[in-house]
DOSE-532242 format. One record per residue (C-alpha): residue number from 1; residue in one letter; x, z, y. Coordinates in Angstrom, 3 decimals. Layout:
# residues N
<vexnu><i>NUM</i><aa>A</aa><xx>X</xx><zz>Z</zz><yy>Y</yy></vexnu>
...
//
This chain:
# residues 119
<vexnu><i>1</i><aa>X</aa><xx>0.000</xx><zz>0.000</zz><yy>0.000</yy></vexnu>
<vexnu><i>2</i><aa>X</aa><xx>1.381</xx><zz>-0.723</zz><yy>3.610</yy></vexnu>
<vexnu><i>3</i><aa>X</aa><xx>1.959</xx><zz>2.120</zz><yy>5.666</yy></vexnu>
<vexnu><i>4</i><aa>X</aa><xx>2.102</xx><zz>2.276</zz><yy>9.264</yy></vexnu>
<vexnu><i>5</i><aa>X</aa><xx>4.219</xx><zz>5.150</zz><yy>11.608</yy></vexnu>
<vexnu><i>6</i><aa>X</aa><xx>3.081</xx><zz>5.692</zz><yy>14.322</yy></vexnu>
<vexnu><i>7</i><aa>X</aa><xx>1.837</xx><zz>8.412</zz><yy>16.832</yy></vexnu>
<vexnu><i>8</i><aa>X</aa><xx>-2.186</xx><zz>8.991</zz><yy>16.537</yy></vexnu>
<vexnu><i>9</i><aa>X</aa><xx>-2.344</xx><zz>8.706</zz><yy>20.682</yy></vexnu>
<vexnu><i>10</i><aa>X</aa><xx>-0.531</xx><zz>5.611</zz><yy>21.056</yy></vexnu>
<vexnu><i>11</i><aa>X</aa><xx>-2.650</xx><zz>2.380</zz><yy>22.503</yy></vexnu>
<vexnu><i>12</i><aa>X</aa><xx>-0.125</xx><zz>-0.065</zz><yy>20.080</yy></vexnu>
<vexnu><i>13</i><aa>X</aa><xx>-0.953</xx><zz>1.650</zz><yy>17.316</yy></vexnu>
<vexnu><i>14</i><aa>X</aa><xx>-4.296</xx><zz>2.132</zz><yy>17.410</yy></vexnu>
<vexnu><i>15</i><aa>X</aa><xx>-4.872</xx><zz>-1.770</zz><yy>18.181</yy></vexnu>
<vexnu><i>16</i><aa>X</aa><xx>-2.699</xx><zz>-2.476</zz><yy>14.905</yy></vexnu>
<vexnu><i>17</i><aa>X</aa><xx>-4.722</xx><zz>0.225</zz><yy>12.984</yy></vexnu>
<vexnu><i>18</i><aa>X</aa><xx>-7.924</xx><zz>-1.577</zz><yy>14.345</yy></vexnu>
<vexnu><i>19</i><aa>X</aa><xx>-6.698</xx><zz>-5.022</zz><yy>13.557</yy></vexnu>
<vexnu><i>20</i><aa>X</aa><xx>-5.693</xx><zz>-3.616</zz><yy>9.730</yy></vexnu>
<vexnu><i>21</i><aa>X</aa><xx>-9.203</xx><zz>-2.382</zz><yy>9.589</yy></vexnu>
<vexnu><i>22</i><aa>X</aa><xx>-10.615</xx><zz>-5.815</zz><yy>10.655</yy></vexnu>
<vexnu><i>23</i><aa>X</aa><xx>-8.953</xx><zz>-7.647</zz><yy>8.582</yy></vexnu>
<vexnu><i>24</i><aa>X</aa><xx>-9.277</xx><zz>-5.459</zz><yy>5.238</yy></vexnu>
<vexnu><i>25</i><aa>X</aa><xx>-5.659</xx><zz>-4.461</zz><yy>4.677</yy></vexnu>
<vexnu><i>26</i><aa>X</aa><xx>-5.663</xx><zz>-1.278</zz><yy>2.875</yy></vexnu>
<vexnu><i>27</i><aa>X</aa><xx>-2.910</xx><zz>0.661</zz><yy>4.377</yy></vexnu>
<vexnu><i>28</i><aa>X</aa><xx>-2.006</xx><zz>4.612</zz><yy>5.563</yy></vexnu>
<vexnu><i>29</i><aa>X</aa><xx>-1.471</xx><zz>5.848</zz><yy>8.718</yy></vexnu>
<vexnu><i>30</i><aa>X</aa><xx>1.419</xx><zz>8.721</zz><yy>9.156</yy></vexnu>
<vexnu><i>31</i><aa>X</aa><xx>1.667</xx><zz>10.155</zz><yy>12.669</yy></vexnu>
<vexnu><i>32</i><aa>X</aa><xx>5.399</xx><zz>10.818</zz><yy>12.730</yy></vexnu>
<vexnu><i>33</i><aa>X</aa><xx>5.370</xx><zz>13.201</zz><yy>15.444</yy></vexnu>
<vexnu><i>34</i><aa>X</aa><xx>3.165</xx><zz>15.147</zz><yy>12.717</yy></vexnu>
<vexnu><i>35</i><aa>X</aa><xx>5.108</xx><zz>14.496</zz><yy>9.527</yy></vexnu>
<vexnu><i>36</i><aa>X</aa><xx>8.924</xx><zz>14.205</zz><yy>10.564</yy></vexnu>
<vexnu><i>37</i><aa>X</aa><xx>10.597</xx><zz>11.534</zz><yy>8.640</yy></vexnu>
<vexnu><i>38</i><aa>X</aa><xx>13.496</xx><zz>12.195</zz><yy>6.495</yy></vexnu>
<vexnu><i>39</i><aa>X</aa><xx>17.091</xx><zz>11.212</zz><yy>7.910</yy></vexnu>
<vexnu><i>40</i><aa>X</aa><xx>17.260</xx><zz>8.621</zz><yy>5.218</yy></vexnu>
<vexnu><i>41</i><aa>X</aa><xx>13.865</xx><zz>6.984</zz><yy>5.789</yy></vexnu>
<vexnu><i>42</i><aa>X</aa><xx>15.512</xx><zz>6.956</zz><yy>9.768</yy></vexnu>
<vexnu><i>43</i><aa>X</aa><xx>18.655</xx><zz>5.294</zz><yy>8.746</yy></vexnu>
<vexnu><i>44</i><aa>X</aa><xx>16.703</xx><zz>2.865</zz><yy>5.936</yy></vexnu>
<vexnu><i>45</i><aa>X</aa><xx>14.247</xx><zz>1.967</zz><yy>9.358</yy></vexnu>
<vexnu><i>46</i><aa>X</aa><xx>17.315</xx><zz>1.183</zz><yy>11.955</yy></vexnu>
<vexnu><i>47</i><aa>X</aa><xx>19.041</xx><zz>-0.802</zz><yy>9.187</yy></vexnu>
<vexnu><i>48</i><aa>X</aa><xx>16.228</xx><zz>-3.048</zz><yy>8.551</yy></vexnu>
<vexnu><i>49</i><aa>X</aa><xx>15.073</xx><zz>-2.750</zz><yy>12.234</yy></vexnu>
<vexnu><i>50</i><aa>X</aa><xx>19.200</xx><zz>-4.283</zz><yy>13.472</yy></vexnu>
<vexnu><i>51</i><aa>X</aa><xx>20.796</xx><zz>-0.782</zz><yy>14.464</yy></vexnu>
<vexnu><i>52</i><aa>X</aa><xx>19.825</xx><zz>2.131</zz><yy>15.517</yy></vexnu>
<vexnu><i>53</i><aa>X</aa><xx>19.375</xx><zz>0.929</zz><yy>19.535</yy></vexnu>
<vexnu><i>54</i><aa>X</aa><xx>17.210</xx><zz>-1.274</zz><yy>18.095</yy></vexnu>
<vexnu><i>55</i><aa>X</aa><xx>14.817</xx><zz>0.996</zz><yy>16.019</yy></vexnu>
<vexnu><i>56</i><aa>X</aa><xx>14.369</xx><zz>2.861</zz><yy>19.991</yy></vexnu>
<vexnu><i>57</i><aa>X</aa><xx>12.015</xx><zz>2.496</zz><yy>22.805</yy></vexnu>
<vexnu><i>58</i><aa>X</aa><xx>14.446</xx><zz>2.918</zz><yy>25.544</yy></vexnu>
<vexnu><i>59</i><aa>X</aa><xx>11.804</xx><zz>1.821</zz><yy>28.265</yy></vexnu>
<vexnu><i>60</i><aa>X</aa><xx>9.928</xx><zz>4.910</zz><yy>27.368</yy></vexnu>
<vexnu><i>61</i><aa>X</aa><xx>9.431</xx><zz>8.021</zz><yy>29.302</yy></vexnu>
<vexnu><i>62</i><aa>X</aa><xx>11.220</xx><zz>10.082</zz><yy>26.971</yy></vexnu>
<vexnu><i>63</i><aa>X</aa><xx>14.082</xx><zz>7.980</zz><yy>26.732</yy></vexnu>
<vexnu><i>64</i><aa>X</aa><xx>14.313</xx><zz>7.751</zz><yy>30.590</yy></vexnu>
<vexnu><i>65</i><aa>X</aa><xx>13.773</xx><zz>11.373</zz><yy>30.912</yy></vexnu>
<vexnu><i>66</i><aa>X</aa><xx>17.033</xx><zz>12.213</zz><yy>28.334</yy></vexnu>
<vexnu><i>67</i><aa>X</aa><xx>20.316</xx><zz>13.375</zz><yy>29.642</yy></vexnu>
<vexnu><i>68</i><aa>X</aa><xx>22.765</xx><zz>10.709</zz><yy>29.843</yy></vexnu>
<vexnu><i>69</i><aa>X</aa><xx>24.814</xx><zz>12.359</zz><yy>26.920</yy></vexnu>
<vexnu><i>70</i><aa>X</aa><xx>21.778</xx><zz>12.402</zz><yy>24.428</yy></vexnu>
<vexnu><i>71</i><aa>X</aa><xx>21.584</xx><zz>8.394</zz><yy>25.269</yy></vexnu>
<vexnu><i>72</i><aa>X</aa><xx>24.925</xx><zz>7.701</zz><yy>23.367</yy></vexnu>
<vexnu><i>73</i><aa>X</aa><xx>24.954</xx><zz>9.079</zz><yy>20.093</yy></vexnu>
<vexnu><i>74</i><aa>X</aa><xx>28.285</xx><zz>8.216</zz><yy>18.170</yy></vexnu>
<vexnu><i>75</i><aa>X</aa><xx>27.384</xx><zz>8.559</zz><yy>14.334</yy></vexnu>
<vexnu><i>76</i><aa>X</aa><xx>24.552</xx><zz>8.369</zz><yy>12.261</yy></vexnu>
<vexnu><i>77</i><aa>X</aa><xx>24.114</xx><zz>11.908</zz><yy>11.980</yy></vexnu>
<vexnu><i>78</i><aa>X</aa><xx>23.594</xx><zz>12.152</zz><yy>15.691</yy></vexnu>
<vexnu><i>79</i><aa>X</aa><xx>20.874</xx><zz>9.264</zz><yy>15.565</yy></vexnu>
<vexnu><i>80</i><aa>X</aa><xx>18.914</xx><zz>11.159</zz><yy>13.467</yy></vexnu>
<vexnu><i>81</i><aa>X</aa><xx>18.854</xx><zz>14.246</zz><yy>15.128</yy></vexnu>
<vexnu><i>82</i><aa>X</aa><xx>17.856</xx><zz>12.951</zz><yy>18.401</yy></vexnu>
<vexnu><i>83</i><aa>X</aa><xx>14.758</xx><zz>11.131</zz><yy>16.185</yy></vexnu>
<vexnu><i>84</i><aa>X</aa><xx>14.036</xx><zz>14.245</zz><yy>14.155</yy></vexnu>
<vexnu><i>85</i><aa>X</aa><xx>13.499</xx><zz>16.401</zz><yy>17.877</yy></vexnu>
<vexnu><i>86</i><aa>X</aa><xx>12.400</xx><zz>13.292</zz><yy>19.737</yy></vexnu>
<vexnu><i>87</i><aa>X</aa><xx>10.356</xx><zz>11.216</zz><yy>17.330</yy></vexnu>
<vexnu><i>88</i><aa>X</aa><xx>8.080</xx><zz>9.414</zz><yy>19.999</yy></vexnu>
<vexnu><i>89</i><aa>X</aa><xx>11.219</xx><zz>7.335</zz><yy>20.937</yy></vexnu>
<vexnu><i>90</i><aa>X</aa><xx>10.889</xx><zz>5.164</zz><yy>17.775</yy></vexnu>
<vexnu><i>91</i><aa>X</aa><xx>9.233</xx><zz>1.759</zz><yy>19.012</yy></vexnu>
<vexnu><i>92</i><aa>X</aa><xx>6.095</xx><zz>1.725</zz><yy>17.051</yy></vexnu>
<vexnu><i>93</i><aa>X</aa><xx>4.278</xx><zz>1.076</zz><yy>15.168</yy></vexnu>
<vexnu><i>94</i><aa>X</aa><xx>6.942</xx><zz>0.621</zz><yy>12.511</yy></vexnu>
<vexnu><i>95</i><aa>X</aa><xx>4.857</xx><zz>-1.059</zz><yy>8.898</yy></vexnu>
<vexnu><i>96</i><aa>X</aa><xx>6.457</xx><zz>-0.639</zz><yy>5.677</yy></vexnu>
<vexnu><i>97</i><aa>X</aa><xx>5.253</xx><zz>-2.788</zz><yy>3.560</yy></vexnu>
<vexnu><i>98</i><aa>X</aa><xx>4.968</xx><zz>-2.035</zz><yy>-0.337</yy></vexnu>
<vexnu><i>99</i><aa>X</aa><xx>8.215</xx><zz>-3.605</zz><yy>-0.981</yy></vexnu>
<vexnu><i>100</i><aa>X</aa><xx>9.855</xx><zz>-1.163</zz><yy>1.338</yy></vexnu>
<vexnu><i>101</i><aa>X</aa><xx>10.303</xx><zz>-4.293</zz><yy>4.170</yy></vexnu>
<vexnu><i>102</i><aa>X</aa><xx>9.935</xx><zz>-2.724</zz><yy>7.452</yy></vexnu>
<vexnu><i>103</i><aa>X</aa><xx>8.899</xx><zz>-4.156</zz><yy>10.553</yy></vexnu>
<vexnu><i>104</i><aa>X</aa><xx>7.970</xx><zz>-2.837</zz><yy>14.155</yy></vexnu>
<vexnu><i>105</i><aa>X</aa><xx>5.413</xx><zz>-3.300</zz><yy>16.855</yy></vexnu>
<vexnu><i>106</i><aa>X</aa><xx>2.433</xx><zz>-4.930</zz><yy>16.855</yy></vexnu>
<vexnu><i>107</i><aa>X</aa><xx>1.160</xx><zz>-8.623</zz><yy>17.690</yy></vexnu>
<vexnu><i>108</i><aa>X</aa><xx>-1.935</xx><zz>-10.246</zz><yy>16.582</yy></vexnu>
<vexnu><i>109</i><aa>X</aa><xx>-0.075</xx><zz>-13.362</zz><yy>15.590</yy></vexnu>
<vexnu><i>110</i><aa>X</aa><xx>2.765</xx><zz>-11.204</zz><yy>14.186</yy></vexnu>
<vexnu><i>111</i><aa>X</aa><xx>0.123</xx><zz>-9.181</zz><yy>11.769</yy></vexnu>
<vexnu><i>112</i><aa>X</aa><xx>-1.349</xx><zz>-12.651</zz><yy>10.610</yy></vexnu>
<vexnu><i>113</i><aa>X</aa><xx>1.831</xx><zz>-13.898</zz><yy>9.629</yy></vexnu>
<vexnu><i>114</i><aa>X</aa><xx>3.146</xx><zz>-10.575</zz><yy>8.166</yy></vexnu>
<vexnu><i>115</i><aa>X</aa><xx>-0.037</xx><zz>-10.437</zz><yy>6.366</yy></vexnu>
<vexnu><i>116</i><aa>X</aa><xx>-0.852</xx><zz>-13.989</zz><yy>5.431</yy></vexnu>
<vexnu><i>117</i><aa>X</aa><xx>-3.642</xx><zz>-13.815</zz><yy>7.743</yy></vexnu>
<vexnu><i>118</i><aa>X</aa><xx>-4.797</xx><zz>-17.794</zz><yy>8.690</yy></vexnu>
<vexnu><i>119</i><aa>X</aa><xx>-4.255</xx><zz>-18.040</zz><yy>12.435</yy></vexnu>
//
């Protein structure tokens, strides 16, 4: 089943959870502020997602808001701990798909192609 991350308050994701719903794709929601994903789900995310600056939403309030040292983590470890306390900085919604392929945000034409949805 896909699953989609996400925060419950966030406008993206409750469009993509709407346009799942629409379209019959049986999937799970996980609010990740909620439910605090493991530092290996983290790294498996920013691996598939191209790095770890690309797995963030630095346009975001919280990311803005950060001291400039907490912008410029320098290992892994470091990565992760700034998503474990600061979890609404992952761009979202991130959708893992059954096969454990993950992809972020949301798009109508980007759902119909990720789920073989006729545009």
């Amino acid at each position: 089943m896909t699953t989609l991350y996400g925060l419950s308050n966030c406008d993206t994701c409750k469009k993509a959870r709407n346009w799942l719903q629409r379209f019959g794709v049986e999937h799970a929601f996980v609010d990740y502020r909620d439910q605090r994903q493991p530092a290996a789900t983290l790294a498996d995310w920013a691996k598939q997602a191209g790095g770890w600056d690309a797995l963030i939403n630095k346009s975001s309030t919280t990311w803005r808001q950060l001291p400039p040292t907490r912008k410029t983590p320098g290992s892994d470890a470091e990565w992760q701990l700034l998503l474990k306390e600061y979890p609404q900085l992952i761009r979202r919604p991130v959708v893992v798909m059954d096969d454990g392929s993950v992809t972020q945000g949301f798009s109508d034409n980007g759902f119909k192609t990720r789920f073989g949805v006729p545009k």
